[in-house]
N, C-alpha and C positions, 0 to 999 in steps of 0.2 A: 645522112640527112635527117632522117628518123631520131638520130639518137643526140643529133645537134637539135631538134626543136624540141622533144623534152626536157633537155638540160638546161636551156633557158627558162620556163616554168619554176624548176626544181630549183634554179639560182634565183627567180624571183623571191620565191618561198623564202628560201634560208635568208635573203636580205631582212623580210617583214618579220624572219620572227627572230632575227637577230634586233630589228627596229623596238619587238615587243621587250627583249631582254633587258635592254639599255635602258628603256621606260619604267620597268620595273624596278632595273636596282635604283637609276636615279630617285623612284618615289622611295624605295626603300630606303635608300641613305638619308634621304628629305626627314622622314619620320623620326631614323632614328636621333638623326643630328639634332634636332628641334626639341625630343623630350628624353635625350641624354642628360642625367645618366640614369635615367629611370628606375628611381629613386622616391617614391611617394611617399613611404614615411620612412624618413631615415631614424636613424638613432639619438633621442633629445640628448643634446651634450652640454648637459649641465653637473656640475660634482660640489662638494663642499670641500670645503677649505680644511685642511686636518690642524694647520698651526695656527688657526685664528680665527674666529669667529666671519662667516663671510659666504658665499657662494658664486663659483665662477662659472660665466657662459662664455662657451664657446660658439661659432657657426657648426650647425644649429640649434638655440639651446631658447628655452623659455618655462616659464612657472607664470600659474593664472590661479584665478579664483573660480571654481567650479560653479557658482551661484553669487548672485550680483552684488556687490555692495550698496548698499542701502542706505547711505548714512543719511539719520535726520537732524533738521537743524535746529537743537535743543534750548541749546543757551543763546541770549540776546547777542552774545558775539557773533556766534555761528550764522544768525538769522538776517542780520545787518552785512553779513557777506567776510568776516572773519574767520582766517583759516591761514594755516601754515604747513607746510613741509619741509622735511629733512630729507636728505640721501647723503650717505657715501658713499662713493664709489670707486673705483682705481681702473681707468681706459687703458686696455693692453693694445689700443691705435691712439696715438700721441695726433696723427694724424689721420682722422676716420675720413676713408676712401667714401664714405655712404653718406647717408641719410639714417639713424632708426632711434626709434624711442627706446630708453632703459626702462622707463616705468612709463605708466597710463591705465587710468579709469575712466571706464565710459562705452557707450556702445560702440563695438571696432566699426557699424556701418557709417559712421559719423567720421569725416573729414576732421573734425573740428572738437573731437576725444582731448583731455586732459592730457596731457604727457611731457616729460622732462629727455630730452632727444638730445644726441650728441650729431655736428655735423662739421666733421673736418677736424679741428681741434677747437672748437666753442662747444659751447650748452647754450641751449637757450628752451627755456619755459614755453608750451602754445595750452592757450586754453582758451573761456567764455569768460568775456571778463566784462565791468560793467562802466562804462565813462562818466564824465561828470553830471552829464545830462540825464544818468540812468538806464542809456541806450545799450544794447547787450553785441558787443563788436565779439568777432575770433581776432588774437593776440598773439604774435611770438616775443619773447621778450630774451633778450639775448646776453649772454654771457661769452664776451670773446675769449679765444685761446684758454680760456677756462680749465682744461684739459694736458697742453703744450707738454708741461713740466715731466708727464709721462709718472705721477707719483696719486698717490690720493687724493681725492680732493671730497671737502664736505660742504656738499651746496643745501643754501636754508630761502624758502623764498616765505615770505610773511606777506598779508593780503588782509584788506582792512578801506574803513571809511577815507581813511588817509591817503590811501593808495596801495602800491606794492612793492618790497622792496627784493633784491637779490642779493648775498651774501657768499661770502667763497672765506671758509675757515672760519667763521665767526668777522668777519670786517663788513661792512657793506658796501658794496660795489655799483650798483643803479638804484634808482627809484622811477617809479613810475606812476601818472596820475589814474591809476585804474582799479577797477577790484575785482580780484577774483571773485564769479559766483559757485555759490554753494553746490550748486547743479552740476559742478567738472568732478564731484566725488560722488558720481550717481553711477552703478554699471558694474562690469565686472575689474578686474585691477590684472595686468599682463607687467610681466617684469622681460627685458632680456629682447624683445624683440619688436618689430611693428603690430599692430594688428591683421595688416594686411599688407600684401607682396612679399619680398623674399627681404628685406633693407635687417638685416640679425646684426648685433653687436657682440661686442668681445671684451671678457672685464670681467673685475670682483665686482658684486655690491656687499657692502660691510655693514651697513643699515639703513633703516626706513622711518621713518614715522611721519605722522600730520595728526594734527588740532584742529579743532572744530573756536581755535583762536586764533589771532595774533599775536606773536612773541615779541617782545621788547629788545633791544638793542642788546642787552645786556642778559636778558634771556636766553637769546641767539647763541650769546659767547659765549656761554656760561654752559649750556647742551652740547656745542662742541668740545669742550675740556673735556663733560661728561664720556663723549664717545669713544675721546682720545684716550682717557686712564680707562675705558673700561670700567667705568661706576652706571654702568644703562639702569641695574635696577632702582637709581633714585629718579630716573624721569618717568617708569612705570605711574608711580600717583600722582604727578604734574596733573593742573586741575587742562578740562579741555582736550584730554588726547583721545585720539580716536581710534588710531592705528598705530601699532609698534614690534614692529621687524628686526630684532637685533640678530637674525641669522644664526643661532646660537646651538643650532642639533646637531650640526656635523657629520650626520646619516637619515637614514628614511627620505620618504618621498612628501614629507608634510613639511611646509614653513608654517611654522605656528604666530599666529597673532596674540603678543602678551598683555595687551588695554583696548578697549574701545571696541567698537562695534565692528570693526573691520572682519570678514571672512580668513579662515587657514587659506593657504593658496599649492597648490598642486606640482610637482613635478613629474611628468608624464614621463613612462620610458620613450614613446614615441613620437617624433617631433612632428606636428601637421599645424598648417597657416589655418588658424582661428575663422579667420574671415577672408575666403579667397577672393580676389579682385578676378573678376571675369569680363576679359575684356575690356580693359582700362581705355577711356574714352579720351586719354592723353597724347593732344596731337599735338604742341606745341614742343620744338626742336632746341637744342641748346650745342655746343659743338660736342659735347660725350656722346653724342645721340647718332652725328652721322654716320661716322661708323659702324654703327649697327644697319641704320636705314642703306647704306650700300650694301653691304653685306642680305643684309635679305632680299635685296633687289638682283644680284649678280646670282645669289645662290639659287635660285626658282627660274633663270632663264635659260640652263638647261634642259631642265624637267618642260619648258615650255616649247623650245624648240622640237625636241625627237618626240613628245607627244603629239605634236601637230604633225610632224611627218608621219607618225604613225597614223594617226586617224585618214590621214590624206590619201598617201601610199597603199597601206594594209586594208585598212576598212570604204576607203573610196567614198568617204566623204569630201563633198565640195569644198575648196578654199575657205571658202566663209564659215562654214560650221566647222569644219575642222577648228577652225581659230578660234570664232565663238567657244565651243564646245571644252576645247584646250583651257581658254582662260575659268572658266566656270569648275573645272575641273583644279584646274590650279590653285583657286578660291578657297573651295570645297577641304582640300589639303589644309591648308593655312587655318583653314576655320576650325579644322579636329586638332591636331596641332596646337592653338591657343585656349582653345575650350580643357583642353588638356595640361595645358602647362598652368592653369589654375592652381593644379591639385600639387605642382611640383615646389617644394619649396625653394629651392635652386632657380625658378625661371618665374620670369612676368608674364601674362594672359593682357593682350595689347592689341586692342583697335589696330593702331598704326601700322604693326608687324602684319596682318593679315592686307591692308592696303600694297604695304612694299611688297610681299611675294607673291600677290594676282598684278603688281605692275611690272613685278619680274617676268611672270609666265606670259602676259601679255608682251612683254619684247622679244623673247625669245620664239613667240609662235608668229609674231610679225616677221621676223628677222628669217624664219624657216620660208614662210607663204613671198618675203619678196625676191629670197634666193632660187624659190621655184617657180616665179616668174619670168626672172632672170636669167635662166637657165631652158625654159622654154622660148622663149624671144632668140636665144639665141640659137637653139637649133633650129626655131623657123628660117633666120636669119642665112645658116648654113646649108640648109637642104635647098633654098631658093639659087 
């Protein structure tokens, strides 16, 4: 009898701290899962081109300007809101799965940063541009399938009193009644990736440049031949440039600026997000989305459930702070977890995600507290 009433005790024991083990790894795997593959600065995978003038990024790969560009606006073109860019570029996704800018200047805290972004197989231009009224709207201006062909392509956007025009090979493709302001070439210059979250591209750039003018039609055509035979050094003294990228060192960690006021721009051996988003206040769902928002609701109702039993069980807290407790605790998790995946370039830092996994923990510890109701009612049921 003696040795049946302490073996009950003994097998209380081993349930709770069997109860404590399950709670652990479940947080353990929580953690790891969430800032796998724990990775903060991986490797920037960026190389140069050995047969051609050019630089390819990989996921994750990016080149910045260490110090801000500055450009002022010298000539009457420049100051009436004239200005043009060049890029070539060659997309190694015909069809880009993402969202991410190839090139952008401007403060990365800014939504609303200058930049030439591929999404899906389009380009399309976003910047500060100015309407007829003079009013200063944010812009995307769009270039469809732009990309498709899976081959190079060399986009020219020109910006002026007239409006703005877009070009694919030297032809013009849209016009629009707007004008780029002077102000979207204020900041630092990011090639290869967003400023912010993980959205990286994949791809040569083969050149760069902008004027502090507009280029004419024929202009246009006429710098594309340029780029195509490889004659770059006769648009070096084109009146008007500001900035000119032609890629052309093949090694080192400097892209050099051949005209204009533009900064060298940096290849880092180490890849880290510029500007980490903490905590993205982006609650608005789209169907890519749901999948994730189940997934972090099913994946935290574990960790909800056998903590509540443990707090319950083990520690003999009441139903209600047990659960309370649980959830807050579940919260708490989610919150170091996104605070953290900040820093990972691989992962988003999301409002949202921290809501889905305290609504996971919160079912999960409901789900424990109505099964130990449930289970009490029915022994009363049974011993009566």
């Amino acid at each position: 009898m003696l040795q049946a009433g302490l073996a009950e005790p003994m097998t209380q024991d081993l349930r709770f701290k069997s109860l404590g083990v399950v709670c652990l790894a479940l947080w353990l795997g929580i953690m790891g899962f969430g800032l796998w593959p724990l990775d903060f600065f991986p490797k920037n995978h960026v190389m140069w081109l050995q047969n051609e003038n050019g630089l390819h990024f990989d996921r994750y790969g990016e080149a910045y300007s260490t110090t801000p560009w500055t450009m002022s606006p010298k000539s009457a073109a420049s100051r009436n809101g004239s200005s043009s860019v060049e890029i070539w570029l060659h997309s190694w996704e015909s069809e880009y799965p993402g969202v991410s800018a190839i090139f952008s200047v401007g403060d990365p805290a800014r939504l609303e940063n200058f930049a030439i972004v591929q999404s899906g197989s389009d380009l399309f231009v976003r910047g500060q541009f100015l309407d007829d009224k003079k009013r200063s709207i944010i812009r995307k201006l769009w270039l469809d399938n732009a990309v498709r062909s899976g081959e190079p392509r060399f986009v020219t956007l020109t910006s002026g009193p007239e409006g703005t025009a877009l070009y694919l090979e030297g032809l013009a493709q849209k016009r629009y009644p707007f004008t780029l302001k002077i102000d979207n070439f204020l900041g630092p210059i990011l090639l290869g990736h967003a400023p912010a979250g993980h959205r990286a591209w994949t791809g040569d750039l083969l050149g760069l440049a902008v004027y502090e003018r507009a280029l004419t039609d024929s202009e246009v055509s006429e710098h594309y031949q340029a780029w195509r035979e490889a004659r770059t050094a006769e648009l070096i003294t084109r009146p008007g440039i500001a900035a000119f990228y032609p890629f052309d060192e093949r090694a080192g960690d400097i892209i050099h600026n051949r005209a204009g006021s533009a900064p060298e721009l940096l290849i880092p051996t180490r890849f880290n997000v510029l500007h980490p988003t903490i905590l993205s206040p982006r609650l608005n769902l789209d169907r890519s989305d749901l999948g994730d928002v189940i997934i972090n609701i099913l994946g935290f109702v574990p960790l909800g459930f056998f903590l509540c039993a443990y707090l319950y069980h083990a520690k003999h807290l009441g139903k209600v702070r047990a659960l309370v407790l649980t959830v807050v605790l579940g919260a708490i998790t989610s919150l170091v977890i996104e605070l953290l995946q900040a820093y990972l370039p691989s992962r988003d830092s999301s409002l949202l995600d921290i809501i889905d996994n305290t609504l996971g923990t919160a079912l999960g510890a409901v789900l424990h507290t109505a099964l130990a109701n449930f289970i009490v009612r029915r022994s009363k049921v049974a011993s009566s």
